[in-house]
N, C-alpha and C positions, 0 to 999 in steps of 0.2 A: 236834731230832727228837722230835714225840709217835706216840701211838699205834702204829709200829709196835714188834718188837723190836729185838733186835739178834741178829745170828747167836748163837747158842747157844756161851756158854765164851768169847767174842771179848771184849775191850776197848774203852773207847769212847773212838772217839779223839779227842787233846787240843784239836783244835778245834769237838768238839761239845758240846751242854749235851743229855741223854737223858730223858728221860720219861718210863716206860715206864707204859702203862694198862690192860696186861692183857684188852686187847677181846674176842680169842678168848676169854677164859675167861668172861667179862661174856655172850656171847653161851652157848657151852655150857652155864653154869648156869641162864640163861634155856630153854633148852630144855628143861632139867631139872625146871625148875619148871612149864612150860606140859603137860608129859608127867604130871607127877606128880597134876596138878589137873584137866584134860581127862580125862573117864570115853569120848571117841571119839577115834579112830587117824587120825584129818585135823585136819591143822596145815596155818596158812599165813604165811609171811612176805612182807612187802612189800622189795621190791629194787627202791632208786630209782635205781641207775643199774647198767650192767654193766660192773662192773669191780673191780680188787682187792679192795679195803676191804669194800668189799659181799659183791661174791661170798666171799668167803670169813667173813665175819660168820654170811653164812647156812649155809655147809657146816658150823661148828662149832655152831652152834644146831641143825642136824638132826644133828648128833654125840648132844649132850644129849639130844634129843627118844628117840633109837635106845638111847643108856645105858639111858635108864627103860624106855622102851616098843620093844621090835622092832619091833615093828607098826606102828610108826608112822610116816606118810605126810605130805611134806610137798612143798607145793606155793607155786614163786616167783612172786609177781603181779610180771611186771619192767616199768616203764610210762617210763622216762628221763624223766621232769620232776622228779623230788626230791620229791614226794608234793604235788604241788600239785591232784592228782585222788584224793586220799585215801579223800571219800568213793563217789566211782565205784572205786575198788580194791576198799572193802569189798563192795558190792553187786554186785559178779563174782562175788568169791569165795563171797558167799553164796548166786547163783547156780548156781555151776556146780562147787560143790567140795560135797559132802554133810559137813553133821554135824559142820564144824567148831567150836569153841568158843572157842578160843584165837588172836587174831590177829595176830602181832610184829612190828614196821615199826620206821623209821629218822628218824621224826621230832622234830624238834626239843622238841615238849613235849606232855602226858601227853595233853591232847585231841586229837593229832593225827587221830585216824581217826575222829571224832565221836562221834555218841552211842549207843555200842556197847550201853548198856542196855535199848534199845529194842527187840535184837531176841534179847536174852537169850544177849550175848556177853562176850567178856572180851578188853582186849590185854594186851601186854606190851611199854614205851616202851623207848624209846631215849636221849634225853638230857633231864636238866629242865635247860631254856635259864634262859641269865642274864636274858633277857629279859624273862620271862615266869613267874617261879617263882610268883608268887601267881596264875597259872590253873592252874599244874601242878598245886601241892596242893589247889585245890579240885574239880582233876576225880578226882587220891585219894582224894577222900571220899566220891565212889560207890560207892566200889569194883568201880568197872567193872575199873582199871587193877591189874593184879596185882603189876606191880615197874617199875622203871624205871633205869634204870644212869647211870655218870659223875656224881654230884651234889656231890662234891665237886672238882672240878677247880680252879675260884676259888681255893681254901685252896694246893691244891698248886702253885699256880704263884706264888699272893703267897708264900709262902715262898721260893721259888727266886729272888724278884726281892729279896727284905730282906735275906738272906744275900749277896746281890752287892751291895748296897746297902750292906752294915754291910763288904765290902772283902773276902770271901773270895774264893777263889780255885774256879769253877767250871767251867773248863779241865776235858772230861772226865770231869762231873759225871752222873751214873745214880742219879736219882732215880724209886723206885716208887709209883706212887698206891695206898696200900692201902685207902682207900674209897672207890674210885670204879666200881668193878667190878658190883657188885649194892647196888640201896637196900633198905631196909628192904620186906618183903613185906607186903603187904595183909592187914588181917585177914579179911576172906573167905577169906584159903586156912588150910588145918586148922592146928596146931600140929606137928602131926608131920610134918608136907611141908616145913614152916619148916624144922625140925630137921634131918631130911632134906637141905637146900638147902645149908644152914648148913655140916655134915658135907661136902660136896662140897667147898664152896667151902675147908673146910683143907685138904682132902687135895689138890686141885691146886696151889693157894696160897701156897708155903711164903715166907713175906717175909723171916723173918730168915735164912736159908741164902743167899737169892739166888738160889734152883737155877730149874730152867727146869725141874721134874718134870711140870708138866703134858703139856709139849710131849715128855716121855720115856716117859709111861703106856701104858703097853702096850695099852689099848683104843684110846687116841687115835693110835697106830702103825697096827695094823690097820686103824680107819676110816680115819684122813686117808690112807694109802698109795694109796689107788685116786685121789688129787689129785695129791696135792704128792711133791717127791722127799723119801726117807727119808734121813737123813744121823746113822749113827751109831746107830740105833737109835731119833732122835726126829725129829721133824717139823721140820721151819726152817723158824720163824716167817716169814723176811723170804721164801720161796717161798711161804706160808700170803699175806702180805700181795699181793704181786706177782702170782698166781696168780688167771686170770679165767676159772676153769675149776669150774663148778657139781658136786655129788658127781655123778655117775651116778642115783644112786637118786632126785634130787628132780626133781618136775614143774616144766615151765617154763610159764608164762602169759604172752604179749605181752600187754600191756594195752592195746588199742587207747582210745585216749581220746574219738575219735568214737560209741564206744557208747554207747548209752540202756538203762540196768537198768530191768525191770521193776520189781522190789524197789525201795523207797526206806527210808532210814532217817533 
């Protein structure tokens, strides 16, 4: 099992090998970060398909967005092909959403959405693909791309396979990716946002307890309650992950793919 968690306090049981990669909080920091550098109250996420993983990626990133910023507005471009119309996503949005700056999608590597400097914009990635990591970092080096999450995955699975390799016994095995959650920030964004970022990311975070405190924060109760069922005072993950139900507060955009944007970039 990767990606999602496991019930909050439960066991994993002995026929499973567990993963856990921390996504929701990978996404709430990301909002965090996109609220704290954006000086305008419109955000937009791309949601390539409707369903768990997604929808609820995007609910805890407009979690973060609402920590830093109240104000702030965020709106899903939802288009079902997996971003294979990327750059028609962006040129919607830069259409018909005012003044946004910050734009967070789901694709595979860091130029997903193209070349957001052209119209004096910023994203914020999703995974740098194995594929493809020597285009990842050189479209880093614009610093179009403000962060990007999952980059150590690789490491944490070769371990998981040498350890069964060298004859342990991984029966039941709950293994946490501790750096795959947020990458290093862009130097475009200030030092004190870093800092800032940094500070969030312990206090949700905690690896060596094992605790699930993010999922038990008393802001992240209040927000995610108008979603998911409360169980205990914290949110459960596996209704976070299973749940295809967008917050209330964010906008929804079909993304017809037969449009023509005036805008091009």
């Amino acid at each position: 099992m990767t990606r999602i968690e496991s019930r909050l306090n439960d066991p994993v049981p002995r026929n499973f090998i567990f993963v856990n990669l921390y996504e929701q909080l990978a996404h709430f920091l990301k909002g965090a970060l996109a609220a704290s550098f954006s000086t305008s109250n419109q955000f937009v996420v791309q949601v390539p398909r409707y369903q768990g993983l997604h929808v609820s990626s995007a609910n805890f990133y407009f979690a973060g967005l609402r920590y830093i910023n109240p104000n702030a507005n965020l709106t899903a471009m939802i288009h079902n092909d997996f971003g294979r119309n990327a750059e028609l996503s962006v040129n919607v949005s830069y259409e018909y959403i005012p003044n946004w700056e910050v734009y967070a999608h789901f694709g595979s590597t860091a130029t997903y959405t193209g070349n957001l400097s052209a119209i004096g914009r910023y994203e914020i990635a999703y995974l740098l693909s194995a594929n493809s990591p020597a285009e990842d970092y050189a479209a880093w080096g614009t610093n179009t791309t403000l962060a990007i999450h999952i980059i150590e995955l690789t490491d944490l699975w070769r371990n998981l396979v040498l350890d069964g390799a060298a004859g342990e016994d991984l029966s039941g095995r709950y293994d946490i990716g501790t750096s795959v959650s947020l990458s290093a920030i862009s130097s475009v964004v200030s030092p004190s946002i870093v800092a800032n970022i940094e500070k969030l990311a312990r206090k949700f975070k905690d690896i060596d307890s094992g605790s699930h405190s993010f999922f038990c924060d008393e802001y992240i109760y209040n927000f995610m309650r108008h979603v998911h069922p409360v169980v205990n005072g914290c949110i459960d993950p596996i209704h976070a992950m299973e749940g295809n139900i967008l917050h209330p507060y964010i906008y929804e955009y079909i993304l017809n793919t037969t449009y023509q944007p005036r805008t091009s970039i």
